[in-house]
C-alpha positions in Angstrom: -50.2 -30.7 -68.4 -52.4 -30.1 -71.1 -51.3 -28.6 -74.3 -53.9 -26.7 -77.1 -52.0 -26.0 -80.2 -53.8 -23.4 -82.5 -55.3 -25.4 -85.6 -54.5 -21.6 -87.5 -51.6 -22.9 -89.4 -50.0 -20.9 -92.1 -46.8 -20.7 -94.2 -44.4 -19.3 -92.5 -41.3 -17.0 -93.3 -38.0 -18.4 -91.2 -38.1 -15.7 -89.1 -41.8 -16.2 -88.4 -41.3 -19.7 -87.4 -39.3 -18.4 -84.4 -40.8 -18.9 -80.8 -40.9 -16.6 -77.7 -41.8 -18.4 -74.9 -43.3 -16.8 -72.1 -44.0 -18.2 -69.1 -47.4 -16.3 -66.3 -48.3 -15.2 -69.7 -52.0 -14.8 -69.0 -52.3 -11.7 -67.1 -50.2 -8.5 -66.4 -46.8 -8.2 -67.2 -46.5 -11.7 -69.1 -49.6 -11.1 -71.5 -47.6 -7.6 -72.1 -44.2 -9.9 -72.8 -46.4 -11.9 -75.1 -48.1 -9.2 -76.8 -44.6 -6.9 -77.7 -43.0 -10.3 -78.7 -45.9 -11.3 -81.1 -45.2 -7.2 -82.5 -42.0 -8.1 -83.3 -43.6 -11.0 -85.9 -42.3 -14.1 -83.1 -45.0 -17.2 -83.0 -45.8 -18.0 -79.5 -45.7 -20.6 -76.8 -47.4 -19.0 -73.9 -47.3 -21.1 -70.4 -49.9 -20.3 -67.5 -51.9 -22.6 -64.8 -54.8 -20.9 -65.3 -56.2 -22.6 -68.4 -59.2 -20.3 -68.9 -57.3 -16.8 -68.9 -54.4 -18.4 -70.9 -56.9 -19.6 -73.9 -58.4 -16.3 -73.8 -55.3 -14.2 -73.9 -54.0 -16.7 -76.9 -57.3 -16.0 -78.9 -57.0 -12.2 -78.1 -53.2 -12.6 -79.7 -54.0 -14.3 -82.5 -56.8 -11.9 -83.4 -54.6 -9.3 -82.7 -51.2 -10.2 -84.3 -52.0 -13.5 -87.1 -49.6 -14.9 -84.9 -49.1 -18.9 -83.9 -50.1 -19.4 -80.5 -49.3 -22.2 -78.4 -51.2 -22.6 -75.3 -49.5 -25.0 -72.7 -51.3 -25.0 -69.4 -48.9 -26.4 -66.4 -48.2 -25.3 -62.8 -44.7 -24.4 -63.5 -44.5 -24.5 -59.0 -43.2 -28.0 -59.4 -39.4 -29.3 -59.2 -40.6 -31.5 -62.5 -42.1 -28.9 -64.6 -39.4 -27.0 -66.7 -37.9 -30.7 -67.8 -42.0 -31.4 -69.1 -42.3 -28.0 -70.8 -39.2 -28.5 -72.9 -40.1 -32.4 -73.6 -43.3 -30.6 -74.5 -41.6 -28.4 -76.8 -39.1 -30.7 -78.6 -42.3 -32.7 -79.2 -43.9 -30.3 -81.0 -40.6 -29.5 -83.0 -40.8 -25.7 -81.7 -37.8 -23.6 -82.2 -37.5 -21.5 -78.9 -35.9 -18.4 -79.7 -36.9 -16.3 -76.7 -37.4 -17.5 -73.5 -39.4 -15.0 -70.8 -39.4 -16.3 -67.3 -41.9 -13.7 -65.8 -44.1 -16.4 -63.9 -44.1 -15.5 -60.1 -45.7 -15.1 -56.8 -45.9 -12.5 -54.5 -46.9 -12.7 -50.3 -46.3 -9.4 -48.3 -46.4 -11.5 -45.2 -43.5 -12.9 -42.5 -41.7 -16.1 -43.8 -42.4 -18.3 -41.1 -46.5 -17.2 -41.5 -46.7 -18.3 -44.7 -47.5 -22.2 -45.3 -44.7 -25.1 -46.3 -46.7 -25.3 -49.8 -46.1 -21.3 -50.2 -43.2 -21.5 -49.3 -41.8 -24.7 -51.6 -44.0 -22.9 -54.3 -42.2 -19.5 -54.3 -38.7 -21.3 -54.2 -39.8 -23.1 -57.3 -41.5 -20.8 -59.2 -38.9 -18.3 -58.9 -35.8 -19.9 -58.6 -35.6 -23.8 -59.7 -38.4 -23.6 -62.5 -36.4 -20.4 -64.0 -32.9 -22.1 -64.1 -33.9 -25.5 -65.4 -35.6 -23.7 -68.4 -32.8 -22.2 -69.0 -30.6 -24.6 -68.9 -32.6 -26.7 -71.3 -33.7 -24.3 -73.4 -30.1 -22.4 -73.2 -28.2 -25.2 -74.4 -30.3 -25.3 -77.8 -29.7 -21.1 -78.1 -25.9 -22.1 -78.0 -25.7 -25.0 -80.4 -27.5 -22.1 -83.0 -25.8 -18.8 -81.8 -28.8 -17.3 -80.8 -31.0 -16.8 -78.3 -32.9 -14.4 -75.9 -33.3 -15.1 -72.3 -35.4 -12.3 -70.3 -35.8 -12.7 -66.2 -38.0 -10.6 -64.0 -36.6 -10.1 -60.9 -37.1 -6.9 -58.8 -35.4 -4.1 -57.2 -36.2 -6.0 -53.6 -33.0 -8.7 -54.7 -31.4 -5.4 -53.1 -33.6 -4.7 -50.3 -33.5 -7.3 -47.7 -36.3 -6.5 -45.7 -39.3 -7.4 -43.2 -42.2 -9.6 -44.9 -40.2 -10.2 -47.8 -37.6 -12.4 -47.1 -38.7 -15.2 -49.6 -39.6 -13.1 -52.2 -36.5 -10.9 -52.1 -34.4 -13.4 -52.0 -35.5 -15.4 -55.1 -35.4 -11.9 -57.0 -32.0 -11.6 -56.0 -30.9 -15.4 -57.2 -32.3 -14.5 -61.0 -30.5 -10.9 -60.3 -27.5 -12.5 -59.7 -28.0 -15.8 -62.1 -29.1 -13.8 -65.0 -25.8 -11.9 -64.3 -23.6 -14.8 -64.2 -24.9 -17.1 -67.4 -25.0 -13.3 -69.3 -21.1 -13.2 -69.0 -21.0 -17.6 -69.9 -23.6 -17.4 -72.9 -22.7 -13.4 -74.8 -20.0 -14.8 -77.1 -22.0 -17.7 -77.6 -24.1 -15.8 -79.4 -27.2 -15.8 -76.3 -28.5 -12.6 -74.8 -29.2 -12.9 -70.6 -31.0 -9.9 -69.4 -32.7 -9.2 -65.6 -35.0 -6.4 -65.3 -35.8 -5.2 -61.9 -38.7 -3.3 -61.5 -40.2 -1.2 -58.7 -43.8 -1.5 -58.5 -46.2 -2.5 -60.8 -49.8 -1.8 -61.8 -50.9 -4.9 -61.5 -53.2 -7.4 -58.9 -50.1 -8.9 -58.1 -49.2 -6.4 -55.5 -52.4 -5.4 -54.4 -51.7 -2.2 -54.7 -55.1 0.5 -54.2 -56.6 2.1 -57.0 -55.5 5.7 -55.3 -51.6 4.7 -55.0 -51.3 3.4 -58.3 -52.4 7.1 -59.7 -50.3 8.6 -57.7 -47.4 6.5 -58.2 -47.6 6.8 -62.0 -48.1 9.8 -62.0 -44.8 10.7 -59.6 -43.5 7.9 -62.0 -42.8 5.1 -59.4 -44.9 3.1 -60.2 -45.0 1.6 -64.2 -47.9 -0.2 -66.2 -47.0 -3.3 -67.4 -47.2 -2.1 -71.3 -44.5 0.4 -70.2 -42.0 -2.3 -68.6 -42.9 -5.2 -70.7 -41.5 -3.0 -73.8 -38.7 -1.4 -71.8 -37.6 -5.1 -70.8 -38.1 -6.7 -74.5 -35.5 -3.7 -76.2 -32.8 -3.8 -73.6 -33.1 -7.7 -74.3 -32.6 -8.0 -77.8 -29.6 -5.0 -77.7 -28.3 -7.7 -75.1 -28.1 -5.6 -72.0 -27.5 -7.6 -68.7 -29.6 -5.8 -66.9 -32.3 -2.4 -66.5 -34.4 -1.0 -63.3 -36.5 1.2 -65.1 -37.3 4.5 -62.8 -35.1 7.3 -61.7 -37.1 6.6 -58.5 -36.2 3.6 -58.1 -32.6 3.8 -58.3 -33.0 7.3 -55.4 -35.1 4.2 -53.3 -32.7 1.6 -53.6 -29.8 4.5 -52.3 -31.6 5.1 -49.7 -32.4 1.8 -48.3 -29.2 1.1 -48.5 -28.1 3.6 -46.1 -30.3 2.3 -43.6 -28.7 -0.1 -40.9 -30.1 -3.1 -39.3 -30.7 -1.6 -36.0 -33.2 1.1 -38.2 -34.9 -1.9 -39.8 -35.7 -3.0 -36.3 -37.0 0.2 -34.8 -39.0 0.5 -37.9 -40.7 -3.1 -37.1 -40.9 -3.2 -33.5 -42.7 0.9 -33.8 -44.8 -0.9 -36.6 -44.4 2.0 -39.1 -43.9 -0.4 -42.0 
């Protein structure tokens, strides 16, 4: 890993020596969790494996908000990496407050066509990476009676579907997860919230410029601003879980009325 603490030190109030630590914070929706958290006066640790765009976004931040901010650049894909970034941490002494697990992967593409190393790096990334940080980082929020822990999953951990099996499926085990430690951690003073969006304007989902107008303007589709601030409120008023879009919730009814049978016919006729 390699770590590249600001040298921009100042005196701090105590709530300004709080952390949010947000993980795939160097594009899209992360930089958004980074920049909404560093507008509600929190220092940052932001994590990314792509050291140039991280150190860029982190100057932009500091310009921006006067805020700390603590660049750690690590693939977080590996079984090992959530035990290092907290080591990492409790070196540094850094009081994480607000953890954001928003680091992901997406492949629109049949599970068996996708390499081992996708694969092991989706599984990761989305399900052992996020559940080892919190469990670290969780047990620290309890011993203080606070904490914030935000995890994007997506409205596909209800959709079971063609091409998607990997990715729907880790969605669903931080839908569920987040669920499960929300009910363990609320009267221990820790917040769990899953937010489950539809799609995104971002280069994640390789979405054409002509769809994304038209699904923001039918309202569908979000920009990441728009979800990154929808996610941080419903996270510190300690909601388990939000999917913003009135669409959304319509889609996820109607997918859900579809049988299996309908799923095939849909594949074998190639209409999706």
């Amino acid at each position: 890993m390699d770590y590249n603490d600001s040298s921009q030190h100042q005196t701090l109030t105590t709530k300004q020596k709080a952390y949010a630590l947000v993980t795939g914070a160097s594009s899209g929706i992360g930089y958004e969790y980074a920049r909404s958290m560093a507008k509600r006066e929190y220092n940052l640790i932001i994590v990314s494996n792509e050291t140039d765009a991280l150190h860029e976004k982190a100057e932009a931040l500091r310009k921006d908000f006067g805020c700390e901010v603590i660049e750690i650049s690590t693939d977080l894909g590996r079984c090992e990496a959530a035990k290092e970034l907290y080591d990492e941490c409790m070196r540094q002494d850094l009081e994480v407050e607000v953890l954001i697990n928003n680091a992901g992967v997406y492949h629109d593409r049949d599970f068996l066509k996708d390499s081992a190393e996708f694969n092991m790096l989706i599984l990761n990334l989305h399900v052992t990476t996020p559940a080892m940080l919190i469990y670290y980082f969780g047990q620290d929020m309890v011993k203080r009676h606070k904490g914030y822990i935000l995890n994007m999953s997506s409205i596909t951990s209800e959709i079971a579907i063609q091409r998607l099996g990997t990715y729907s499926a880790t969605k669903a085990f931080l839908k569920n997860f987040s669920r499960s430690t929300h009910i363990e951690l609320y009267h221990e003073g820790v917040f769990v919230t899953a937010v489950r969006p539809g799609a995104v304007a971002t280069t994640l989902y390789s979405i054409s410029e002509r769809a994304t107008k038209t699904g923001l303007a039918l309202g569908y589709i979000t920009t990441p601003e728009k979800l990154a601030e929808r996610g941080v409120k419903a996270m510190l008023r300690g909601k388990a879980q939000i999917t913003p879009g009135f669409l959304n919730h319509v889609l996820l009814f109607l997918v859900a009325l579809l049988p299996t049978c309908a799923l095939r016919l849909i594949r074998k006729w190639k209409i999706f």
